[in-house]
N, C-alpha and C positions, 0 to 999 in steps of 0.2 A: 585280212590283216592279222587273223590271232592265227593262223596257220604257221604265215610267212615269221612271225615272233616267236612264237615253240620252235620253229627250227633255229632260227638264229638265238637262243637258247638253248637248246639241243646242239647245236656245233661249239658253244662256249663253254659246256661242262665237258666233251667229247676232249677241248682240246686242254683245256685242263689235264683232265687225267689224263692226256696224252702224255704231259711234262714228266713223269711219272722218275723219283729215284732211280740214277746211277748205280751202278754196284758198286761197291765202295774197297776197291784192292789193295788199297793199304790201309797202315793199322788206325783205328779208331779208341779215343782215350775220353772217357767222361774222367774228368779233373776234380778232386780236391770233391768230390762226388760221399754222401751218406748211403750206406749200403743196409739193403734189405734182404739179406740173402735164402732167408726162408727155411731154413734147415732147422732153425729155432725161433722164437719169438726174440730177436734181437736186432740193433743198430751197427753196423761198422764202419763211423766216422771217419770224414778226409779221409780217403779211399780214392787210390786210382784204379778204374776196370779198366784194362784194355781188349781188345777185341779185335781178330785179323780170320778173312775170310768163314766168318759165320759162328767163329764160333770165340768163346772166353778162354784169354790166353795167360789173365792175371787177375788177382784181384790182390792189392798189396797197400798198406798205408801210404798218403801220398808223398812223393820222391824216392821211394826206396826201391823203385823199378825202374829201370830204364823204355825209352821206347826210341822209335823213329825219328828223325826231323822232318819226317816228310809226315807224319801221321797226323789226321784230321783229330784236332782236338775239340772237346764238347765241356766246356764249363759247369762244372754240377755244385761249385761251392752254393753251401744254401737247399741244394735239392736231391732229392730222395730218388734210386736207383733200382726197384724192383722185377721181377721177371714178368713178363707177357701174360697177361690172363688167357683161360682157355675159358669158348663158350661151347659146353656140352649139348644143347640143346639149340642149336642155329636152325632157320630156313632160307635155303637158297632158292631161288623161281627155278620149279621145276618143266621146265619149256625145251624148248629146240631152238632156241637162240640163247648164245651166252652173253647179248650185252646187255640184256638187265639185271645180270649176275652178279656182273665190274661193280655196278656202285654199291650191291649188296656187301660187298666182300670188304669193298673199298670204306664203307661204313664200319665196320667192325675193326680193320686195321689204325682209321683214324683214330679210333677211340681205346688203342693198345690192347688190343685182342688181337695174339699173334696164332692163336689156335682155335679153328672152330669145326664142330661137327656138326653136321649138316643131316636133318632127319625127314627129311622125305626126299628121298633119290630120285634120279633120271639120269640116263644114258649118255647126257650133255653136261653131266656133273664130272664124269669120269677124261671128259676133254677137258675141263674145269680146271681139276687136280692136276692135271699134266703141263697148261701152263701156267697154272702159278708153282710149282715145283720148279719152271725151266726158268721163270721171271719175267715170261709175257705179260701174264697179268697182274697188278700188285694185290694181293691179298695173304690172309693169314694161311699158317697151313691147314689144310683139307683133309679130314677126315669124311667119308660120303658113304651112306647108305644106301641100299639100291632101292626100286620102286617100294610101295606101298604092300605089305602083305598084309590082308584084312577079310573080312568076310564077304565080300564081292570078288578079289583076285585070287582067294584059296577058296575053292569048293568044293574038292575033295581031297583026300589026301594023297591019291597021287600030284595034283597038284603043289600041294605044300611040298612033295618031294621033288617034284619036280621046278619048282622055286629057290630049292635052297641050292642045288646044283647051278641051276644058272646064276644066279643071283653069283655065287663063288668064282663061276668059270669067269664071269664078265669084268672082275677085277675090284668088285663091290668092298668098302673093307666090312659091313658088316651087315644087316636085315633088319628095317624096321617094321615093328608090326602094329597096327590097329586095332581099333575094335572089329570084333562082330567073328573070330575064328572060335569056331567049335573047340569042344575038349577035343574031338577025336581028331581034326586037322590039326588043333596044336602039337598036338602029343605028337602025330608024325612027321612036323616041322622040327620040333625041337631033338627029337631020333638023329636024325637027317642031319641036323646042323653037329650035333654032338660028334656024328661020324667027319662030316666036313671040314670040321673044326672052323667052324663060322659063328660069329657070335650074334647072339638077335639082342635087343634091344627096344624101351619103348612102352608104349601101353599094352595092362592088360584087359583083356577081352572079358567083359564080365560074364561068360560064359565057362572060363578059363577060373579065374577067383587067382586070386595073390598066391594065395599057400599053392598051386599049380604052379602059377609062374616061378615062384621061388624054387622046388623042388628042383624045375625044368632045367635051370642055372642061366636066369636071364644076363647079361653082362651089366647093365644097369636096365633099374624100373623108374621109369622118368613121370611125373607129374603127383607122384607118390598115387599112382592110379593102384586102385583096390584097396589100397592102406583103411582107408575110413569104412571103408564097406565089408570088410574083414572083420571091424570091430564093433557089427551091429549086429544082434542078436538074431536070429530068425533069419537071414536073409538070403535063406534058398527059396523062401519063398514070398520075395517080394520082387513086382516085375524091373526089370530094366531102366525100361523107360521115368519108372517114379522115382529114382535113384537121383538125378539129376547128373549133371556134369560133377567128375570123382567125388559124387556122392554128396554131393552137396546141401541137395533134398533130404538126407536123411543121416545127418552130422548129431544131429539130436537124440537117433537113438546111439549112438555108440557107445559101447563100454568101454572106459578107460584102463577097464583091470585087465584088457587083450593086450594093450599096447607090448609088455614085457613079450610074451608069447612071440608076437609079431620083432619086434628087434629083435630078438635072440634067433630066428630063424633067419633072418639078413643077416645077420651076421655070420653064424654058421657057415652059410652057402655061400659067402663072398658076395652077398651083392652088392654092386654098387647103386646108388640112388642119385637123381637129378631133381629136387623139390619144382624146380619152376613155380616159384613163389611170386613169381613179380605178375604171375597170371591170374594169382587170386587176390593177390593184395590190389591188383588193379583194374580188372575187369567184375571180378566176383563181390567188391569189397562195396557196403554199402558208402563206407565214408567218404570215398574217394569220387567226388563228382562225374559225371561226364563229361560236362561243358569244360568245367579246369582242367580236368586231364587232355582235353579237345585241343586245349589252348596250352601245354607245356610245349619250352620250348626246342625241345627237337623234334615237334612235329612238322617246323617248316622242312624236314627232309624227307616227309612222304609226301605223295600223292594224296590229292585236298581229298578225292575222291575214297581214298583208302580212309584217311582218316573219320570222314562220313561214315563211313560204312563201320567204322570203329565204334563212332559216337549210338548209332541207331543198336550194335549189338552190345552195349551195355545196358540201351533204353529197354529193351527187348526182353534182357534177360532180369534185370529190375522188374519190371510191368508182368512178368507169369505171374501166374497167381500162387503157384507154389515157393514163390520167392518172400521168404519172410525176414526182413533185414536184421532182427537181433538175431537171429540162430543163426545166418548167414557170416554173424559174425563172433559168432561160438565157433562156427566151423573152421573160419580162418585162425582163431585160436588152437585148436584143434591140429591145424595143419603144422602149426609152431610149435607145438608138444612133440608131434612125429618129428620134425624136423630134430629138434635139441637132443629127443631121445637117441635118434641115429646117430647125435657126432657125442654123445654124454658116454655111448657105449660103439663106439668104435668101426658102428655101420660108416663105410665110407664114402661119401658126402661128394659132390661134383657140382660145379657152379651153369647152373642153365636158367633162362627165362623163355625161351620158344618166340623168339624174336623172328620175322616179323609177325608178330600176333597182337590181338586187342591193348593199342596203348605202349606196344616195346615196339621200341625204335631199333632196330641194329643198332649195337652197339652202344647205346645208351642205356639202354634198358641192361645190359648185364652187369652196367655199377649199380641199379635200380635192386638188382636182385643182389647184391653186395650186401646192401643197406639191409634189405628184407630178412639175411640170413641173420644179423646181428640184431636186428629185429626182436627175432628168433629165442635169441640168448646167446647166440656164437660171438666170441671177443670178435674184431678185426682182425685179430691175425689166424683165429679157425676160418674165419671167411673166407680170406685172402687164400689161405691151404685149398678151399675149394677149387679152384682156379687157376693154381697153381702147381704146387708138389703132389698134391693127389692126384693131376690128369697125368703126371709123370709113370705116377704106381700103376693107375689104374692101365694107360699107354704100355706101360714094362718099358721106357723109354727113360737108358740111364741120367741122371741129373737136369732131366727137364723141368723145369719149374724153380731152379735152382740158379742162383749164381756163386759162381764156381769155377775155380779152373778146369777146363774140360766142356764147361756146359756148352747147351745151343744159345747163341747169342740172341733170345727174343727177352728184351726190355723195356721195360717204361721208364723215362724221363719224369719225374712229380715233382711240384712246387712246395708239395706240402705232405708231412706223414701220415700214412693212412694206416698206421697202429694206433695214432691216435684220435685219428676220425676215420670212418670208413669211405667216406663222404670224399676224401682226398685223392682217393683214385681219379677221382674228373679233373685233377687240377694237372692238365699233362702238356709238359714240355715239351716232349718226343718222346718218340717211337721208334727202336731196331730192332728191325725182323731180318735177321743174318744177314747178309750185306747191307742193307737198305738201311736209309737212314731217313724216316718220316720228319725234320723239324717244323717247330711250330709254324710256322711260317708256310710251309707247305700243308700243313695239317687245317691250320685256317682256311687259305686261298682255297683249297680244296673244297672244306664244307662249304663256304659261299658259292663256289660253280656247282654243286648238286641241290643247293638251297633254290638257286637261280631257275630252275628249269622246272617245280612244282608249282 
């Protein structure tokens, strides 16, 4: 009986997301619409956007443009008009089958994530991109890294050269890397990619040390790995393993007088940074229950079994013995100094939480990491930049993250301003990702057919 009911739940979310947005060929107009357009910290009131074929054709106070009669109009008096968040530090199921992909992606688009980079690759990612690119599949746009390069899949350095080659020929856009590579496989990975013109990305190998990676020209350092361990005294010669996860074990010795030293060489080199704050504020954080966090509610859109397995590696990592809950939460202190300092001095800042991981939900979890940057000390609207006009810079992708005449039309619909709560990002209308047009109503119907089938 519980076979025959998973499938006939399994075909109700199947046909769901079958229903899946139209292209939408004529012009589209949010009405009498508050505009957010991100270029400054500013509002621009009763505002018509109009939008035709994917992209922004106007943005003008309302009545002073003309548009179509036939154009699909969207009511925005009352609500707030900003561009598509980008998630920098996404996971998609790295498998050989793309249909548990659909609701990964499909998660992140409900929740106005019209751009996500995906870091740990597979060859099934790169079928992926191509049809949500054509509109097969609904999802945000695809940025994809190829497999894993780590201390298991680079073993020598012709290896590592011979990685970054394929990894480029295969259509990768860029190389994420692990722990566990040597100095001397880095060095010849990062040679390799420089000549490629490939950019790597990710964690660094504590073998490797930050000031390495930095030199190397990571594209972004994501988890702010080696940051804390950079700023503790002695520790060429303390092992790995006592380190704990980015250093966690060892947040107590840090010197704070490194911190400058350390930003000033991010910044230097162009690095960019992905804090994935929502990692340690929720799985590392002592304050933060397990059982409550067990029971938030977008966990009815995992797998019960995932979230178990959630619950047990916070209990896990609570229960070491090396796990002492006030330093633990010096350290997360810690991580919010790095954080402020990178956006106080110009290091360029990108919104990720490493979703699906302990307690981030696709897509919910990257307004989670919203909150966390403001948190932090970032206003709402440094936050918002995270996510927005910096994935543009960061991308070299003119006026993306922008609304604008010209822009790419990915938008969110909000009930309510999120310069002045940050919190407001969750309060979403709709969602256009270039043609598409996500309304609530679908956006709803949707999470219930994926909620249905866990």
């Amino acid at each position: 009986m519980r076979s025959i009911l998973s499938l006939l739940l399994l075909l109700v979310v199947n046909y769901a997301i079958a229903q899946l947005p139209k292209d939408i060929d004529r012009e589209i107009v949010f009405r009498s619409v508050n505009v957010i357009p991100m270029d400054s910290e500013r509002v621009l009131e009763n505002q018509d956007v109009i939008v035709k074929n994917g992209t922004i054709t106007s943005v003008a106070a309302t009545g002073t443009v003309k548009y179509s009669k036939e154009a699909m109009i969207v009511d925005g008096k009352g609500k707030f008009l900003m561009p598509g968040l980008a998630e920098m530090h996404a996971h998609v199921p790295p498998v050989n089958d793309i249909e548990p992909m659909k609701e990964v992606v499909l998660l992140f688009a409900l929740n106005g994530i019209t751009t996500i980079r995906g870091m740990l690759g597979h060859p099934k990612h790169l079928e992926l991109r191509q049809k949500i690119n054509s509109g097969e599949i609904l999802g945000p746009r695809f940025i994809t890294s190829g497999p894993s390069l780590n201390g298991n899949s680079v073993k020598t350095t012709q290896n590592a050269i011979d990685s970054v080659r394929s990894q480029k020929k295969a259509g990768y856009d860029f190389m994420k890397l692990h722990p566990g590579l040597t100095k001397e496989n880095f060095a010849a990975l990062a040679v390799e990619a420089k000549k490629q013109k490939h950019p790597f990305a990710g964690h660094v190998s504590f073998d490797v040390g930050v000031w390495r990676a930095i030199a190397a020209g990571y594209a972004t350092i994501d988890h702010l790995d080696g940051f804390v361990e950079s700023l503790v005294p002695g520790i060429e010669s303390i092992k790995e393993q006592e380190t704990g996860l980015f250093g966690m074990f060892i947040g107590k010795q840090a010197d704070e007088s490194k911190i400058p030293a350390l930003i000033t060489a991010l910044k230097r080199q162009n690095i960019w940074v992905v804090p994935t704050q929502a990692l340690a504020e929720r799985w590392m954080s002592p304050s933060r229950d397990a059982e409550s966090l067990a029971q938030a509610p977008e966990m009815i859109y995992m797998n019960k079994n995932v979230v178990t397995t959630w619950l047990n590696n916070k209990k896990s990592l609570v229960g070491n013995p090396k796990y002492n809950a006030s330093e633990t939460e010096s350290f997360i202190k810690l991580r919010r100094k790095l954080i402020l300092e990178c956006q106080k001095n110009g290091v360029g800042l990108l919104l990720g939480c490493d979703a699906p991981q302990v307690f981030n939900v696709p897509g919910f979890s990257t307004h989670h990491e919203l909150a966390y940057l403001v948190d932090a000390g970032l206003t709402p609207f440094q936050a918002l930049q995270t996510g927005t006009v910096n994935v543009g810079k960061f991308l070299k992708k003119k006026d993306l993250g922008l609304i604008k005449k010209g822009a790419p039309a990915d938008l969110v619909l909000l009930g309510a301003n999120p310069l002045e709560t940050i919190r407001n990002t969750e309060n979403i209308e709709g969602v256009l990702m270039g043609k598409k047009w996500l309304s609530k109503e679908f956006i709803t119907e949707s999470l219930k057919a994926i909620a249905a089938t866990k």
